[in-house]
C-alpha positions in Angstrom: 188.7 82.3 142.5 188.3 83.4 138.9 187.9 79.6 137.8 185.1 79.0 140.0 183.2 81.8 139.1 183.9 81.2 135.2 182.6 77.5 136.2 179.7 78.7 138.3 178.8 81.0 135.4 178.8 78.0 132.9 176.4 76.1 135.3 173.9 78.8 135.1 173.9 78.7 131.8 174.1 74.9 131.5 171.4 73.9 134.3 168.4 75.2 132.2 169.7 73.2 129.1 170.0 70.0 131.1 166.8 70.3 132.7 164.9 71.6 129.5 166.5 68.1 128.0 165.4 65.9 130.4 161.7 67.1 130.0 161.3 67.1 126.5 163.0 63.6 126.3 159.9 62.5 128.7 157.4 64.4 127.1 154.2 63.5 125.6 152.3 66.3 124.6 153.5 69.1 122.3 151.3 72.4 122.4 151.7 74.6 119.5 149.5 78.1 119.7 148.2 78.9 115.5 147.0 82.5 114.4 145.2 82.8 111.5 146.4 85.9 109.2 143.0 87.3 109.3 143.2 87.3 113.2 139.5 85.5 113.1 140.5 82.1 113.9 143.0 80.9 116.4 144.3 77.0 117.0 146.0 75.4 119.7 147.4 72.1 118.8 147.9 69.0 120.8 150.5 66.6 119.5 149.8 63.3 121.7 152.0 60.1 122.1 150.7 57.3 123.7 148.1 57.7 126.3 148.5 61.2 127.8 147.7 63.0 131.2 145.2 65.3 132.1 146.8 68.5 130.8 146.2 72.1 131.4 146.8 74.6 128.8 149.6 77.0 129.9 149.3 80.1 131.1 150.6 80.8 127.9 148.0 79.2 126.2 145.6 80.8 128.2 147.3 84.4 127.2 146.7 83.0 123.9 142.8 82.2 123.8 141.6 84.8 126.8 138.3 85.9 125.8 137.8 84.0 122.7 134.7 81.4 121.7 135.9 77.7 121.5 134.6 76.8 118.7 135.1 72.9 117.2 137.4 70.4 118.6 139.2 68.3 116.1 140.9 64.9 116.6 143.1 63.1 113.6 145.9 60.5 113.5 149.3 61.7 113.0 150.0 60.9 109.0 152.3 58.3 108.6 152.4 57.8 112.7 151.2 54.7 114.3 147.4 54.7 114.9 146.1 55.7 118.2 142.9 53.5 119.7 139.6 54.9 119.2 139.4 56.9 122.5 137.5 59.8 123.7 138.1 63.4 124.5 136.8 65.7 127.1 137.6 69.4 127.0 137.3 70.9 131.2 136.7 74.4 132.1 138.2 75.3 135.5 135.1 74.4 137.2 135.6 71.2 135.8 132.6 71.1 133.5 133.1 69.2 129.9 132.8 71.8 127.6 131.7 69.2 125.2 128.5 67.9 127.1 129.6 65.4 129.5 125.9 64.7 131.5 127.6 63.2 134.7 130.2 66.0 135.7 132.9 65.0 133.0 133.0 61.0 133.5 130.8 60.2 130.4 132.1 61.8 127.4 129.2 63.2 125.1 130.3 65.1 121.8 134.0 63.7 122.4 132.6 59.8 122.8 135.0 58.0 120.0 136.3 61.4 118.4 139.3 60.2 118.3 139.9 57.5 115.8 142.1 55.3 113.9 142.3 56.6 110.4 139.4 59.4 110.4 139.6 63.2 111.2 136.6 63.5 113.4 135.4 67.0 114.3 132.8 67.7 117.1 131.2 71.2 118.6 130.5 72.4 122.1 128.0 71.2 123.9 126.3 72.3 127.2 123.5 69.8 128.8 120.6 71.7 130.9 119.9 69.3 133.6 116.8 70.4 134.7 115.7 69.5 131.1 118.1 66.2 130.0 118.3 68.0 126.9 121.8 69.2 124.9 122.3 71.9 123.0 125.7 73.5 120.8 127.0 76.5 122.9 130.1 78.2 122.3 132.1 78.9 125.9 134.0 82.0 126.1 137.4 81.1 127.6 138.5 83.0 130.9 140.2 80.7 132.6 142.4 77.7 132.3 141.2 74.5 130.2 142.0 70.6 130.2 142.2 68.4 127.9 141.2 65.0 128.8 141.5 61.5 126.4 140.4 58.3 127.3 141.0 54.7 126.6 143.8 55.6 124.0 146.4 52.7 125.2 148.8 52.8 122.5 152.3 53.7 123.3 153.6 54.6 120.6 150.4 56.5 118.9 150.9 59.5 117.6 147.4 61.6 116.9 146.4 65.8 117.1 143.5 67.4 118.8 142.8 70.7 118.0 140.8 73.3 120.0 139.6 76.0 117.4 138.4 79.6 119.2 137.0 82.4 117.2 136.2 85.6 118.3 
């Protein structure tokens, strides 16, 4: 009786290590959450590989950003990486709206067409388009609820690039 519970014990404690393994050997996306020292500025990084998934931030991420402005969007290769296709980026609130002026509901990227790109860092604002006008203009979202990240037409496999979503407050 003692073994099995000594070997039940060491299966708790194993089972989340296996399974933590066996989704970071199949991941693509890295998230890392960045605070400025001057608590003005905050980051959260995308590390992509290949062409990537719709992703949510977590609700960690959320935790992280509640309440703050996005800001920019930032796209760049990963130095010394393999180069990722030009491809475009679209940045959902949980409505589904592209925070980055997508005209037909988030199909057609606007600010994010081609941000991503080979060799260049490539930065892009907001964007919010008024319908009833056709017209754009820079707006700064206040984040409540959860946010997607969404690149298109990047097909190579091995690519390696960033996107970073900059909030301030």
């Amino acid at each position: 009786m003692k073994r099995f519970f000594i070997g039940l014990l060491a299966l708790c404690f194993l089972a989340p290590s296996i399974a933590f393994a066996a989704v970071a050997a199949e991941s693509r996306l890295q998230v890392k959450n960045i605070e400025y020292p001057s608590s003005e500025k905050r980051i959260v990084r995308f590390l992509c590989t290949g062409n990537i998934d719709n992703t949510d931030l977590s609700a960690n991420g959320l935790k992280f950003i509640r309440g703050w402005y996005l800001y920019e969007v930032t796209a760049y290769p990963e130095s010394g990486g393999t180069a990722p296709d030009a491809a475009d980026v679209m940045i959902y609130d949980a409505n589904g709206m592209d925070l980055l002026g997508s005209v037909d509901g988030g199909t057609t990227p606007y600010r994010g067409a081609g941000l991503i790109h080979a060799t260049l860092t490539r930065t892009c604002i907001p964007d919010k388009y008024i319908a009833n006008t056709g017209t754009h203009q820079p707006f700064f979202p206040v984040i409540m609820n959860t946010i997607t990240l969404d690149v298109d037409n990047q097909g190579t496999a091995a690519a390696t690039f960033y996107v970073d979503l900059i909030f301030v407050r």
